[in-house]
N, C-alpha and C positions, 0 to 999 in steps of 0.2 A: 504494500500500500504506500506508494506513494518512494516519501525518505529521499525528495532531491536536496532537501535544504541542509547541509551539513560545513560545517567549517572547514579551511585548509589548514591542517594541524602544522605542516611544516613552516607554516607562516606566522604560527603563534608564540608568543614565550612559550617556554615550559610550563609554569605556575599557569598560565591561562589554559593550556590545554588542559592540564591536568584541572582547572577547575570545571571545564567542560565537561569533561568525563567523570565528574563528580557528581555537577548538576542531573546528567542521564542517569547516573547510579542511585540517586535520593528518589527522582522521580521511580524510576524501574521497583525501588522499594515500596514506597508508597502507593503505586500503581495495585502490586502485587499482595498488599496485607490489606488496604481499601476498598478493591475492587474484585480480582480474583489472580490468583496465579496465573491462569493464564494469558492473560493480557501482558505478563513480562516478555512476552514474544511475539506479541505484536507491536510491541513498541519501536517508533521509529524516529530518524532525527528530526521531522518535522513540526514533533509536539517538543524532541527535546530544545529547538529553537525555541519553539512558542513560551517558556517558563523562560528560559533565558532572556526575553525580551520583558517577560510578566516583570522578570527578576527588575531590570533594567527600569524600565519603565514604575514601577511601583514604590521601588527603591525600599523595598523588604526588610526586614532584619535578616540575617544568614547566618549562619554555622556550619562548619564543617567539622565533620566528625568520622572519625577511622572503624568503620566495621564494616563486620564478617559478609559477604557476598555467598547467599547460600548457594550458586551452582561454580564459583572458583576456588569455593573454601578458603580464601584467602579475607583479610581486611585490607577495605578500599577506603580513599577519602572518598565522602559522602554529604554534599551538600544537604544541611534540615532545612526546610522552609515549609511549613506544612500549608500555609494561606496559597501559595501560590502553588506548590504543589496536589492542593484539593482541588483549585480550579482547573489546571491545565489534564488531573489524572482523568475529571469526570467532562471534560471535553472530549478527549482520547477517546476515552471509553462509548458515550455517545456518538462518536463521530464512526467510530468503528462499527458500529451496532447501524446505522443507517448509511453506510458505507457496501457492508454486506447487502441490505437489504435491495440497493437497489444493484448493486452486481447478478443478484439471484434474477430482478426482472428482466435482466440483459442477456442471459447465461443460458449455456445450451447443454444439453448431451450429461458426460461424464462429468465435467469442469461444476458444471451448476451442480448436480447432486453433490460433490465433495463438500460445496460450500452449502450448500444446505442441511448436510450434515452437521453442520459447523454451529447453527443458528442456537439450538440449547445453550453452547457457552456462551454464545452474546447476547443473548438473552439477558442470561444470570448474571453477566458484566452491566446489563444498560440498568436494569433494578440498582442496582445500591450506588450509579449516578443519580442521586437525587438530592445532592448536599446543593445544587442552583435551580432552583424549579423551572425558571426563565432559559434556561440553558439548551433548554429539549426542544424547542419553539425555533431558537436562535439555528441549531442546526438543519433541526427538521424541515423548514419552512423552506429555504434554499435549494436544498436537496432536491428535494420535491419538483419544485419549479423546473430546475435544471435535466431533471430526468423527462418531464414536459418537452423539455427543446428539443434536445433528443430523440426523441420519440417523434414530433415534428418533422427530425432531419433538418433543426437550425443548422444555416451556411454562415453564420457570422461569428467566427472565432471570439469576438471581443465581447459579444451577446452571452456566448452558455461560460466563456471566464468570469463575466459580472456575476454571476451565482455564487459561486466559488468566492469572488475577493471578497463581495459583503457577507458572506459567512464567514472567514477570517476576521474582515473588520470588526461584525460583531463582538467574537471569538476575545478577539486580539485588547479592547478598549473596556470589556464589560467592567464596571465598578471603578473605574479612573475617573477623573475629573481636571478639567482643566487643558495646560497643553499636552499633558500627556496623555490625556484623552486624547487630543485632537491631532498629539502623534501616533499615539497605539493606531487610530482608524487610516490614516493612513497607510502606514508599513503594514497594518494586517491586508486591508484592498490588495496590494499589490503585490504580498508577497503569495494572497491567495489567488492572484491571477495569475504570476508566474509558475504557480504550482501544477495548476487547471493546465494550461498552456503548453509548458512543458513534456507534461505524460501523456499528453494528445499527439505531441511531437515526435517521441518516443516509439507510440505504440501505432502511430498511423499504417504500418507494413504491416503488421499482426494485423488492425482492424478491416482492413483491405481482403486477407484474405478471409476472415473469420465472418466476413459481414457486420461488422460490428461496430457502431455510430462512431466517428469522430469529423470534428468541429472542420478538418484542414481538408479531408477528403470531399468534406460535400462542401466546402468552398471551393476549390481548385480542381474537382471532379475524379482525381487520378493518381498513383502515387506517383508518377513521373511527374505531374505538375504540380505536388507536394514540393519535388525532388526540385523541382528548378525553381521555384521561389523558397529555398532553404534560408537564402539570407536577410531574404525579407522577414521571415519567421525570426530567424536568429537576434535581428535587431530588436523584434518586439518584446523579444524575453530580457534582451540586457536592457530596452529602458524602461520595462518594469522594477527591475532591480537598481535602476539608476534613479528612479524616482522614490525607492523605497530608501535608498542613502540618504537621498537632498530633506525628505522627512525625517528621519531619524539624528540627522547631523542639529536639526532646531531642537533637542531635545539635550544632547550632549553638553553644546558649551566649548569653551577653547580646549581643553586639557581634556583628553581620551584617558579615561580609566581602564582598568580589567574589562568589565562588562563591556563598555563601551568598544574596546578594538574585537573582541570577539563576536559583539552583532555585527562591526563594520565586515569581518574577516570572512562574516556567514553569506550575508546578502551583497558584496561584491565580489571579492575572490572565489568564495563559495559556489555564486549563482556563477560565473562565470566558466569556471571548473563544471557544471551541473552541464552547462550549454554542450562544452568540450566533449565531455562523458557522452553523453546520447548520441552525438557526431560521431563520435568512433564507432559505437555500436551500431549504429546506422552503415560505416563506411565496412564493417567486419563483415555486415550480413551480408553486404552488395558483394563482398570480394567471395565469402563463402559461394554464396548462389552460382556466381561465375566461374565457378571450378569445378 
């Protein structure tokens, strides 16, 4: 599911990385004693951005603290924050639970029974998101809509990603006030359009053959005419990520902290690297096929 948004480790201090991989480890914890075990494995970087940014944006109290990782038996640093780790576990959770749902009305053959096998555990994960009531609306509502398009055969890429970013936006602001509300709703719009966008981009040669909706094929009719406006695509995904900078930088201030170079490192380098990644994958398949 998903898990473009991730930072470039090599580009981070140590101490930042490692706080990175602190924050996923608190979250994954909390996920898992909150919600259910097994939601520890559907966890991906894209929620672990989203605390990361809560973190940022909120300006939280934090603690790190060294324990036990019940599947490496070892002790991790492990970022506490339980405020913002409650909201981003039962967003996950919700998101995943209506995620599935509408993959099953998309889903064909083998593929869909596996995942409908699945549904009991996301079930009993979306129950005990119930610590935001507003929260299930927030996701639902979007969702919805966008499997709508879909379903329509919308040809306007920038139409079925508007679903997607105000469900981030939402996502991304709920309970802020002020400008970081009015930073949250930005960076969440665009990081959830780049997100939309991206795995449309990604999966357009799979959906071609499978028959299966995306935004770029029924605008451009064909994967070859996917294929030749590539950089027109490509541009759209880096100034979503360029515009989710120019919002986040009104939020920072002169002096970039910890927090700070790590949202920078996720939504530029990061998104950049994301673009990169799909382009190879892209360019591996064409070379496989031709051989």
């Amino acid at each position: 599911m998903f898990g473009y948004i991730r930072p470039v480790k090599s580009e981070l201090l140590v101490k930042e990385a490692d706080f990175y991989g602190a924050v996923y480890c608190g979250l994954c914890r909390y996920s898992g004693k909150h919600l259910t075990h097994f939601s520890r494995f559907l966890l991906n970087y894209d929620f672990t951005f989203l605390a990361v940014l809560r973190l940022s944006l909120a300006e939280s109290a934090v603690t790190v603290e060294k324990k036990r990782c019940p599947y490496s038996l070892k002790k991790k640093p492990t970022v506490c924050c339980d405020d913002v780790f409650a909201y981003t576990a039962n967003a996950f959770g919700l998101f995943s639970y209506y995620k599935l749902e509408d993959d099953l009305l998309d889903g064909k053959g083998l593929k869909r029974l596996g995942k409908k096998m699945l549904l009991p555990f996301f079930r009993r994960m979306k129950k005990r998101c119930n610590k935001f009531p507003e929260m299930e609306s927030m996701i639902r509502t979007p969702i919805e809509e966008l499997h709508r398009l879909e379903a329509e055969g919308c040809d306007s890429p920038d139409r079925a990603a508007d679903c997607f970013g105000r469900l981030m936006k939402e996502l991304t602001a709920y309970g802020l006030e002020g400008v970081p509300k009015a930073v949250a709703e930005q960076c969440g719009y665009h990081v959830g359009r780049f997100i939309y966008l991206i795995d449309a981009y990604d999966d357009y040669g799979k959906d071609a053959e499978n028959g299966n909706y995306n935004p770029f094929l029924c605008k451009y009719g064909s994967p070859a005419e996917v294929e030749a406006h590539a950089e027109e695509i490509r541009q759209t995904l880096i100034d979503s990520m360029n515009v989710f900078s120019h919002s986040y930088a009104l939020a920072c201030g002169p002096t970039l902290t910890g927090l700070n170079r790590i949202v920078f490192n996720i939504c530029d380098l990061g998104g950049r690297e994301a673009v990169g990644q799909v382009e190879e994958r892209k360019k591996n398949r064409t070379t496989t096929k031709g051989t």
